[in-house]
N, C-alpha and C positions, 0 to 999 in steps of 0.2 A: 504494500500500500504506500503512495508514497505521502511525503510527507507536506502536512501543511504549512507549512512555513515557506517550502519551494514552491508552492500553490499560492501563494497569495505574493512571494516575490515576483513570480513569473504575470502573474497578473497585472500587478502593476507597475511592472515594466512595459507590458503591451498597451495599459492605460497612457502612460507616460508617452510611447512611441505614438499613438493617435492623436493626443493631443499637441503635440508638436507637430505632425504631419499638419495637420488642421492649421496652428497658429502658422509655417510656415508659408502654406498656400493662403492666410486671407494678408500676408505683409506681402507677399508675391504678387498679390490682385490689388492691392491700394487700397485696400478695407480697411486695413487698420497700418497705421504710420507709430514705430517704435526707434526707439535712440537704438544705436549698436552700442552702447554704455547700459543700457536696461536689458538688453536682449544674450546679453554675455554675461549679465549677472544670473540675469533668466536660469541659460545653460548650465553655468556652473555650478548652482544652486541644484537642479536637479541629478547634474551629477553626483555628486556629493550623497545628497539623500539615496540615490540606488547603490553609492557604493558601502554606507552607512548600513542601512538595510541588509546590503547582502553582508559584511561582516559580522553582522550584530547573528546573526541564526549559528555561528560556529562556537 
């Protein structure tokens, strides 16, 4: 059985990956206008949190 903690990382990770896909295509389309000083902080920040998450299960 596997376990749920890779079940709920894996999740949202695919969360994570959507919503980026998303906010990338509406800064692509002119929907929405962001700093590259917010949008790096954006990024980083989420990485951080998946890489938090995923050490925190070990």
């Amino acid at each position: 059985m596997p376990d749920r903690r890779q079940h709920w990382l894996a999740s949202a990770f695919v969360l994570v990956a959507v919503v980026s896909v998303a906010g990338l295509v509406s800064i692509a389309g002119g929907w929405v206008q962001v700093g590259s000083e917010v949008l790096g902080l954006a990024v980083g920040a989420m990485l951080i949190l998946l890489f938090w998450a995923g050490i925190r299960g070990r």
